[in-house]
ChimeraX commands (.cxc) that place a marker at each C-alpha (Angstrom):
marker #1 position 0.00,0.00,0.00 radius 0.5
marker #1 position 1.29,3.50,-0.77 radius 0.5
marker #1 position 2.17,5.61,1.92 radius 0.5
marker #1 position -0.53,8.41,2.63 radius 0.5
marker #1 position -3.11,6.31,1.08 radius 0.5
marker #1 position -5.77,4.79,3.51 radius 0.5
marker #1 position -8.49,2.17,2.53 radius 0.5
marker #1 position -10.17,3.20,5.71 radius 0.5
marker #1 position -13.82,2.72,6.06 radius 0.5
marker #1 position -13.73,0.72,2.46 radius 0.5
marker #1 position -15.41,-2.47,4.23 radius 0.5
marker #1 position -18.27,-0.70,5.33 radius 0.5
marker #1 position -19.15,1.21,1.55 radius 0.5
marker #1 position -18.63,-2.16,0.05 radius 0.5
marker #1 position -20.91,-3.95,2.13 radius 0.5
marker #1 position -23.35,-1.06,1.77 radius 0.5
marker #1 position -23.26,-1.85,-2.37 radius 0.5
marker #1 position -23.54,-5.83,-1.92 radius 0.5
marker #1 position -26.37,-5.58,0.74 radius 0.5
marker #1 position -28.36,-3.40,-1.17 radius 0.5
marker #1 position -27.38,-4.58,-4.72 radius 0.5
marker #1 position -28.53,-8.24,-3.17 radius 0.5
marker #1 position -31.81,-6.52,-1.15 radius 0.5
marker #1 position -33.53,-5.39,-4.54 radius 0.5
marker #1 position -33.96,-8.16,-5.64 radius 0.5
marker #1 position -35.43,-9.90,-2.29 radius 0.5
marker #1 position -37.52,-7.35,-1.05 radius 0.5
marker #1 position -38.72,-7.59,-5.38 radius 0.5
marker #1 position -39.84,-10.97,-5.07 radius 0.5
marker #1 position -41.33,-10.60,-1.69 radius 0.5
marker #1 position -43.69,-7.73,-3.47 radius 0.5
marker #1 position -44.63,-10.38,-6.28 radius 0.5
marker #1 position -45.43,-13.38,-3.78 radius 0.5
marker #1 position -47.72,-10.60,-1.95 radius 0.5
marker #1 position -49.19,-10.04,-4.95 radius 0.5
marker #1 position -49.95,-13.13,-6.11 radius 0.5
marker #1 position -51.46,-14.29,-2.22 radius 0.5
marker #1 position -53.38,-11.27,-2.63 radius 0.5
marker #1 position -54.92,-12.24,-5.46 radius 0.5
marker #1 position -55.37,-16.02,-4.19 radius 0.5
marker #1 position -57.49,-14.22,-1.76 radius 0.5
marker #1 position -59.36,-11.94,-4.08 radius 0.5
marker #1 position -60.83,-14.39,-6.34 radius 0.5
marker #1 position -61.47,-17.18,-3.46 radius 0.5
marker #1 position -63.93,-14.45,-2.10 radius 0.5
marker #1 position -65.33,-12.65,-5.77 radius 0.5
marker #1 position -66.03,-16.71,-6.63 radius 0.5
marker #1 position -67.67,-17.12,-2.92 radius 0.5
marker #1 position -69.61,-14.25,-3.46 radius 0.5
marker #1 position -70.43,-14.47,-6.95 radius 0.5
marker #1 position -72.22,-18.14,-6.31 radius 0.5
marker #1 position -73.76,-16.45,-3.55 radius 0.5
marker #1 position -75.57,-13.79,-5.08 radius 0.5
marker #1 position -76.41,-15.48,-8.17 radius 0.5
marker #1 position -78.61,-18.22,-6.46 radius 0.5
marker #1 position -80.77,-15.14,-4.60 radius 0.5
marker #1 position -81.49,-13.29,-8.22 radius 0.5
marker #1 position -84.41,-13.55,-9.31 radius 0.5
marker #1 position -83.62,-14.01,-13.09 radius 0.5
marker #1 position -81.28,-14.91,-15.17 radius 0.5
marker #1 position -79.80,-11.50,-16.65 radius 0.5
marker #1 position -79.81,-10.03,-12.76 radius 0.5
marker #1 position -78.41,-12.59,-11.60 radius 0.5
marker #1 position -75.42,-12.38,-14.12 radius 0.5
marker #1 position -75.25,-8.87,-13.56 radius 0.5
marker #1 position -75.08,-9.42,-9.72 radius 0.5
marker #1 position -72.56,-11.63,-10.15 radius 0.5
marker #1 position -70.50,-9.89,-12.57 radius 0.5
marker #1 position -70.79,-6.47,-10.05 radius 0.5
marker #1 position -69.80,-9.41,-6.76 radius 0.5
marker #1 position -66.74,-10.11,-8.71 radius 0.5
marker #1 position -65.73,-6.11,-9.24 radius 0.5
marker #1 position -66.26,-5.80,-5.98 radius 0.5
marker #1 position -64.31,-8.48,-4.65 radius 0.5
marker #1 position -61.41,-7.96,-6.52 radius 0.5
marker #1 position -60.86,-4.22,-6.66 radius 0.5
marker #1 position -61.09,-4.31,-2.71 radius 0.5
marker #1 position -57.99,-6.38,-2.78 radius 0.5
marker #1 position -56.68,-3.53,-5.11 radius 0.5
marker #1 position -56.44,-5.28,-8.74 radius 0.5
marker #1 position -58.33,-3.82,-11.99 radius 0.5
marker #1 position -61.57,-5.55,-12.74 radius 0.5
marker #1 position -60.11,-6.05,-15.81 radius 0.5
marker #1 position -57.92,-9.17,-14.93 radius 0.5
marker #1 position -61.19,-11.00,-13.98 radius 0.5
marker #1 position -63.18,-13.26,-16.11 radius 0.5
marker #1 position -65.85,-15.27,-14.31 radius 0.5
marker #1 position -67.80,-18.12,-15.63 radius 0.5
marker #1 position -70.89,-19.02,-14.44 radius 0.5
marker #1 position -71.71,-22.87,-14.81 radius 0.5
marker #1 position -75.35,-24.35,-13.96 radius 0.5
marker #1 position -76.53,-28.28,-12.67 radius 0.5
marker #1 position -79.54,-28.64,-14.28 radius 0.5
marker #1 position -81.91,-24.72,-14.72 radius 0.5
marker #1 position -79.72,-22.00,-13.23 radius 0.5
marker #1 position -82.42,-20.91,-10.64 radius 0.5
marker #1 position -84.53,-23.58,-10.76 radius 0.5
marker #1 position -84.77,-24.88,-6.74 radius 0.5
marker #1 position -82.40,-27.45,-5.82 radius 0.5
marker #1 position -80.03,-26.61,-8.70 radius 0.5
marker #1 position -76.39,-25.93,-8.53 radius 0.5
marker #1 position -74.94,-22.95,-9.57 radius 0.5
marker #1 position -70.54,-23.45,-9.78 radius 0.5
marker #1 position -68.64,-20.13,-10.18 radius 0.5
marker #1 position -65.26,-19.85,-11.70 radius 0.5
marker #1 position -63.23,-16.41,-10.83 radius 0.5
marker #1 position -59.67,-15.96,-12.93 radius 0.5
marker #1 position -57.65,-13.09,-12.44 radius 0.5
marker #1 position -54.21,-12.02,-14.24 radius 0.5
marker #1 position -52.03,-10.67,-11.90 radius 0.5
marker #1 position -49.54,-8.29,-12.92 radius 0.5
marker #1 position -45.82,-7.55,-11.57 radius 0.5
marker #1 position -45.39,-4.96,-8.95 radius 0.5
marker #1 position -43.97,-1.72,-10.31 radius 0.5
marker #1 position -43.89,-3.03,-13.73 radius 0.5
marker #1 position -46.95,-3.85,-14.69 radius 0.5
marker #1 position -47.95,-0.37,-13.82 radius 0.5
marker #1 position -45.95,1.31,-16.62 radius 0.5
marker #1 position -48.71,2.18,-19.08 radius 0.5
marker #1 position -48.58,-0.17,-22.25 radius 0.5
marker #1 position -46.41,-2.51,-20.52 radius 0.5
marker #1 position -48.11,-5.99,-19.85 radius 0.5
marker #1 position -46.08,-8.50,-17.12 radius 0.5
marker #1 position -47.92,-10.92,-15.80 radius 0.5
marker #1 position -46.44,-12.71,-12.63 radius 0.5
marker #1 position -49.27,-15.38,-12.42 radius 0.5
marker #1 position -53.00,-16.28,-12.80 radius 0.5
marker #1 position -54.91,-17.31,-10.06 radius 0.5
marker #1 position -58.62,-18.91,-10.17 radius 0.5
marker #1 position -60.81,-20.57,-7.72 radius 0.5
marker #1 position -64.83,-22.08,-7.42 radius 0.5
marker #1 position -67.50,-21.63,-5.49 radius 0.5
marker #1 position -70.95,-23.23,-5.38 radius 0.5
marker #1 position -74.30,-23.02,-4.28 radius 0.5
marker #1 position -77.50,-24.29,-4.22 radius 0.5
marker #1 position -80.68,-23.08,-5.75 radius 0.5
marker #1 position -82.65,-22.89,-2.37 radius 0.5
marker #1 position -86.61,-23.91,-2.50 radius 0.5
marker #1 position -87.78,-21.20,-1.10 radius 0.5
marker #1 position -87.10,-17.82,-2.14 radius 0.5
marker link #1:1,2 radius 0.2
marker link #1:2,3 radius 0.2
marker link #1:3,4 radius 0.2
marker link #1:4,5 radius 0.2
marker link #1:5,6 radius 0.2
marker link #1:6,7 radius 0.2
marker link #1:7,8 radius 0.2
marker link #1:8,9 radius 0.2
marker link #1:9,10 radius 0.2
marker link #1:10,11 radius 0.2
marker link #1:11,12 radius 0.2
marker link #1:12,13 radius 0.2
marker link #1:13,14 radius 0.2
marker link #1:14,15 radius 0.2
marker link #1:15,16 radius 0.2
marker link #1:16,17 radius 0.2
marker link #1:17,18 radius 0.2
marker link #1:18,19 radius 0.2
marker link #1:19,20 radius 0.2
marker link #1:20,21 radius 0.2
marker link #1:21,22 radius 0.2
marker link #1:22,23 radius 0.2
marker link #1:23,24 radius 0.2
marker link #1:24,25 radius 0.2
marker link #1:25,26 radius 0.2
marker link #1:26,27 radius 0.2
marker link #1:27,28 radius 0.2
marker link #1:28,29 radius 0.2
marker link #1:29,30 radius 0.2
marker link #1:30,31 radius 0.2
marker link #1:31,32 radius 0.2
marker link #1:32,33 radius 0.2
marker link #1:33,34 radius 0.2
marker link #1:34,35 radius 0.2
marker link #1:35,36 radius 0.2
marker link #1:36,37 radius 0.2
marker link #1:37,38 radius 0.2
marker link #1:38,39 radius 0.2
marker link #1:39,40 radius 0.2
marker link #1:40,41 radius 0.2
marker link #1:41,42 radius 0.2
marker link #1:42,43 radius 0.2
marker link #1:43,44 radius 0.2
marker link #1:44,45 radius 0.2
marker link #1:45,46 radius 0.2
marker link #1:46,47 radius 0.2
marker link #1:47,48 radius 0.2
marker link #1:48,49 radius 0.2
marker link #1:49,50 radius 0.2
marker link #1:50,51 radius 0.2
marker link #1:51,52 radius 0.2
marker link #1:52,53 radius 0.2
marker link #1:53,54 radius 0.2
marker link #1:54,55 radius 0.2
marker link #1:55,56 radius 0.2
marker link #1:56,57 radius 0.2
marker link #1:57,58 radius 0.2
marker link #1:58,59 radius 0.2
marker link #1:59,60 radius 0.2
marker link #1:60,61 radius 0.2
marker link #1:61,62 radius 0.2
marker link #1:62,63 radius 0.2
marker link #1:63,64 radius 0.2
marker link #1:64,65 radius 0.2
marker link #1:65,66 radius 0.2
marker link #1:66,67 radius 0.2
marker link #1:67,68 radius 0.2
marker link #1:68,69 radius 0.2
marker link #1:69,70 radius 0.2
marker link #1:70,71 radius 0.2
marker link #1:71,72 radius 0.2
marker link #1:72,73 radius 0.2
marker link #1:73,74 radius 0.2
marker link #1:74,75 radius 0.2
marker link #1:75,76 radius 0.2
marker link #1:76,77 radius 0.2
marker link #1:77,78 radius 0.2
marker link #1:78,79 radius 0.2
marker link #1:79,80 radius 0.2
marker link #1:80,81 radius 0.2
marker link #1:81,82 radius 0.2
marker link #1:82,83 radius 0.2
marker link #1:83,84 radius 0.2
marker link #1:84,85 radius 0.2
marker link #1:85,86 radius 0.2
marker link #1:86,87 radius 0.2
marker link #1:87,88 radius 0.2
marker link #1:88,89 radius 0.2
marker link #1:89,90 radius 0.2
marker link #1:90,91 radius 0.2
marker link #1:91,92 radius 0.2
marker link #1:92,93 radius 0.2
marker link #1:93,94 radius 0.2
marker link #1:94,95 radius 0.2
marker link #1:95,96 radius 0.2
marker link #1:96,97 radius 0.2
marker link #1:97,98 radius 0.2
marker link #1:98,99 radius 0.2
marker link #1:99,100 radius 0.2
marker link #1:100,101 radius 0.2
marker link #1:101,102 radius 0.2
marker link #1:102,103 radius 0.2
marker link #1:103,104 radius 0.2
marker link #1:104,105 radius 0.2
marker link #1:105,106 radius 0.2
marker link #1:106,107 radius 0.2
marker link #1:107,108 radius 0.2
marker link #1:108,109 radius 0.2
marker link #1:109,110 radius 0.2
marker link #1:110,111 radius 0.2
marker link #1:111,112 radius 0.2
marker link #1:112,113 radius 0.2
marker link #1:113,114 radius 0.2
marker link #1:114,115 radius 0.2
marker link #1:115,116 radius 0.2
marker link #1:116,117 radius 0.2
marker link #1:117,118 radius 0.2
marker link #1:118,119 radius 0.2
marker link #1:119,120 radius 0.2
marker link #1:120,121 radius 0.2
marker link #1:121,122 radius 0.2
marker link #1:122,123 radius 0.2
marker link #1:123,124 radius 0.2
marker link #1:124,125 radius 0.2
marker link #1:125,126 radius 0.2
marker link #1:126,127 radius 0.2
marker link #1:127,128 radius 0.2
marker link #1:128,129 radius 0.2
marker link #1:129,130 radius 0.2
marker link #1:130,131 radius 0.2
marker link #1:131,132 radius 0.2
marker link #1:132,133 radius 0.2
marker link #1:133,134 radius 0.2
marker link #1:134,135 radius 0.2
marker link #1:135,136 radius 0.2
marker link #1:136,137 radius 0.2
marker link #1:137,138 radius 0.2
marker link #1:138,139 radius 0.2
marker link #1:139,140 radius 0.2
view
């Protein structure tokens, strides 16, 4: 080493760089896995919800539209666009006919954190989808 010339406190900027360089892309992938059980969540209670509501309508078009608005609901509480979702709406025998079974089938795309915010930029990290049923009661 040159005399005069110190490497004093170099440890300590050099493990500032390598912890953060290696935190970026932790804390990253703890976002997405957020994301992602957040969205688990979401469509495990628009599907609950949607089966619900579509088995107390009183026709067919309402009770679509019910279930379609259950759905919004649901998932832009958990903070995703309403635009991820799809639901499908499947039917044991008449859809509201009493003792029937009405299945409902919530998918939703869920983007990356931070990405998938950048406008014209699509990055999905997963989909997610669950079911719910419910039976057509007697009486109404």
């Amino acid at each position: 080493m040159p005399e005069g010339t110190t490497e004093r406190g170099s440890a300590v900027v050099e493990f500032i760089f390598l912890a953060v360089l290696l935190m970026i892309p932790v804390v990253y992938l703890i976002l997405t896995v957020g994301q992602v059980q957040a969205g688990a969540y979401a469509v495990v209670g628009a599907a609950d919800q949607a089966a619900k509501v579509y088995v107390l309508s009183g026709d067919l078009p309402s009770a679509q539209q019910a279930a379609e608005q259950a759905v919004r609901l649901a998932v832009e509480d958990m903070g995703f666009d309403a635009a991820n979702a799809t639901l499908a709406i499947t039917c044991d025998g008449g859809c509201l006919t009493a003792g029937a079974t009405v299945h409902a089938r919530v998918e939703l795309r869920i983007e990356l954190p931070v990405v998938g915010s950048v406008p014209g930029v699509t990055a999905t990290a997963a989909t997610v989808d669950a079911s719910a049923s419910q039976k057509v009661g007697r009486f109404r």
